[in-house]
LUMGU-413388 format. One record per residue: z, x, y of N, C-alpha, C in turn; residue number from 1; residue in one letter. Coordinates in nm, 3 decimals, always signed. Last residue first. Layout:
> Z,X,Y,Z,X,Y,Z,X,Y,NUM,a
...
***
This chain:
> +14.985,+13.796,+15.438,+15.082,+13.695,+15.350,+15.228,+13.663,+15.398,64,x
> +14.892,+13.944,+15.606,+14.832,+13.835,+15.565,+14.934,+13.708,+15.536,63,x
> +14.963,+14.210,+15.556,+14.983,+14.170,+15.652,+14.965,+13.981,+15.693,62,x
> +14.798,+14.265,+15.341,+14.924,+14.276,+15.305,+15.009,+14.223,+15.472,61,x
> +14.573,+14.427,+15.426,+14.589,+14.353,+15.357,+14.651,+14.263,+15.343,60,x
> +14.657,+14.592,+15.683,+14.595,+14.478,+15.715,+14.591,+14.381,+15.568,59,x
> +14.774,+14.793,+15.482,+14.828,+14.744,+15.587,+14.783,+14.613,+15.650,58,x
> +14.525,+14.914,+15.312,+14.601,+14.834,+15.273,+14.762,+14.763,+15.379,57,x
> +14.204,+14.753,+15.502,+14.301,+14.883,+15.458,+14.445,+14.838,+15.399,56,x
> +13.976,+14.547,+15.328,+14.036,+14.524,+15.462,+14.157,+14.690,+15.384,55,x
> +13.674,+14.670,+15.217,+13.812,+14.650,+15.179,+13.854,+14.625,+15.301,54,x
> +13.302,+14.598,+15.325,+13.408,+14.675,+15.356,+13.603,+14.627,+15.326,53,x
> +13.057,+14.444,+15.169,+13.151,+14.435,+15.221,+13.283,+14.514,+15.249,52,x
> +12.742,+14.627,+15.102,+12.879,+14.564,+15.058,+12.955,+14.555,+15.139,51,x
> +12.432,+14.617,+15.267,+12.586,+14.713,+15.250,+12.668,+14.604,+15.196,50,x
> +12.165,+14.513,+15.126,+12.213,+14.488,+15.209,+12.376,+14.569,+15.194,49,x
> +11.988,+14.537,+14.925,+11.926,+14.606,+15.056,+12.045,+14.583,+15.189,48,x
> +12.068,+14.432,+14.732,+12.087,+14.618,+14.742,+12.047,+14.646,+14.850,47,x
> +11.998,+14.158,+14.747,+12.173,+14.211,+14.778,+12.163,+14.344,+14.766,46,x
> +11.743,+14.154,+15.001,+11.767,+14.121,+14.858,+11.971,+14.186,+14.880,45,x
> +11.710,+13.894,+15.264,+11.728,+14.054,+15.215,+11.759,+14.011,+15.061,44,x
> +11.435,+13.603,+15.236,+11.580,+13.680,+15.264,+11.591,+13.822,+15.221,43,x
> +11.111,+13.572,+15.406,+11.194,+13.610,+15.281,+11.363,+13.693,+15.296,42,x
> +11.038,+13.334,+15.602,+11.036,+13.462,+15.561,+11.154,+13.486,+15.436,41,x
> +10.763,+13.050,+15.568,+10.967,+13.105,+15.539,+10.982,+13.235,+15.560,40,x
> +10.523,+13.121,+15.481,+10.575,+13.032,+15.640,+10.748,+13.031,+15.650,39,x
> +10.342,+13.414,+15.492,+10.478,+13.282,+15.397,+10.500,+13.199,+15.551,38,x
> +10.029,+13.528,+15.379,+10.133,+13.463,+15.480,+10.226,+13.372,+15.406,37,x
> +9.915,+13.583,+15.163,+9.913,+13.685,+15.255,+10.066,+13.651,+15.344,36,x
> +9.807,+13.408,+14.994,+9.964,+13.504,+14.960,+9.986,+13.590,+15.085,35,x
> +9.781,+13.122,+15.194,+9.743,+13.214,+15.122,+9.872,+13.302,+15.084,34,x
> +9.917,+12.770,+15.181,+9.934,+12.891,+15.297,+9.828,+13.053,+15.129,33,x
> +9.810,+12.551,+15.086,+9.855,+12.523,+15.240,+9.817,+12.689,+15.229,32,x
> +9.837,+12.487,+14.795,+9.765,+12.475,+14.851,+9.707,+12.482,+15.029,31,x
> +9.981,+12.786,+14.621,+9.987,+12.667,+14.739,+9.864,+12.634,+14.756,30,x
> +10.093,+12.855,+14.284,+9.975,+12.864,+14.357,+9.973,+12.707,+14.480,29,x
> +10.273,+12.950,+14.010,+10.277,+12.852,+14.122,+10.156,+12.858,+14.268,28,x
> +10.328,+13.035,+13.763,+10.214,+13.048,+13.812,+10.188,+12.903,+13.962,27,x
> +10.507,+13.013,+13.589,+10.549,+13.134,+13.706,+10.423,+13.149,+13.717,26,x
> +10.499,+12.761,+13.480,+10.627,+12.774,+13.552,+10.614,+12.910,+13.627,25,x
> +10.327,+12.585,+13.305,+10.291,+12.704,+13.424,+10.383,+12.694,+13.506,24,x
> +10.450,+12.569,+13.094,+10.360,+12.644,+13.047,+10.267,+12.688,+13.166,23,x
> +10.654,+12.351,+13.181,+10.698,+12.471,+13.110,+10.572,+12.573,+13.085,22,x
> +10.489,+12.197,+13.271,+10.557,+12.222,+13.343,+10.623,+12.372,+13.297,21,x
> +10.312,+12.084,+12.986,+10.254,+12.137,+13.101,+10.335,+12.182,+13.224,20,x
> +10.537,+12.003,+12.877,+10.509,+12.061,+12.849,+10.406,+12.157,+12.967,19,x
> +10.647,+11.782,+13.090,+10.728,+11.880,+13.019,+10.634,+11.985,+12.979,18,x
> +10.387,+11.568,+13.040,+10.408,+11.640,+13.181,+10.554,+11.760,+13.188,17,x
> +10.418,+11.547,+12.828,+10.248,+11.625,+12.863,+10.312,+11.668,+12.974,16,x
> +10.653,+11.362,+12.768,+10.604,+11.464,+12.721,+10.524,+11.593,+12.768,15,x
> +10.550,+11.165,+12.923,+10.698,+11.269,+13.031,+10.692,+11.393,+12.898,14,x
> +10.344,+11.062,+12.770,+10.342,+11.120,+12.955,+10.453,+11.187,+13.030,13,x
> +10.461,+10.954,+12.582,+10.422,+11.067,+12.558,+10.370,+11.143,+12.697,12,x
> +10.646,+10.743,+12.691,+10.720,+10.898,+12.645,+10.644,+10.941,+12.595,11,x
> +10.480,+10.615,+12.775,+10.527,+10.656,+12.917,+10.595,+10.776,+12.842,10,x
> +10.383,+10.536,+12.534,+10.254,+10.586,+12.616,+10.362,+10.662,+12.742,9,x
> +10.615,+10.368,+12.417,+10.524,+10.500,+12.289,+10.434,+10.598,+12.495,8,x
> +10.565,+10.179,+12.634,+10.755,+10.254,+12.598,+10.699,+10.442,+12.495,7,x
> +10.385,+10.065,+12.542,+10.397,+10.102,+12.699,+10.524,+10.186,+12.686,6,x
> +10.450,+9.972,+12.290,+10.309,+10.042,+12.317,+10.360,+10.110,+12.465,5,x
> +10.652,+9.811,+12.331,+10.660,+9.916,+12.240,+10.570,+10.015,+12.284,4,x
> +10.579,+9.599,+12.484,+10.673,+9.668,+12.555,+10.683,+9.810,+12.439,3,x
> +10.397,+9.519,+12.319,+10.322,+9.526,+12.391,+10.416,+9.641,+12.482,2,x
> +10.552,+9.382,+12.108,+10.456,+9.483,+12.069,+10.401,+9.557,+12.191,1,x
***
């Protein structure tokens, strides 16, 4: 009875803690750094960055 009760209480605690995970998922707030400052800097996004240039079709084909 006792392993039942503790088995009922730990799956309603991975419950609360699911739910409450899902219901502040894009509200993440540090306790360390303000919004001002990141301590990572932030990567380029992919439009900010040029696509990769075709090799010409001579160098392609040169390969193989």
């Amino acid at each position: 009875m006792i392993r039942r009760t503790i088995g009922i209480v730990c799956a309603a605690a991975i419950v609360a803690l699911l739910v409450c995970t899902v219901l502040h998922r894009d509200r993440y707030r540090s306790m360390l750094f303000d919004g001002a400052e990141r301590a990572v800097p932030q990567r380029e996004s992919a439009a900010a960055r040029p696509a990769a240039q075709p090799l010409p079709a001579d160098e392609a084909d040169a390969g193989r």
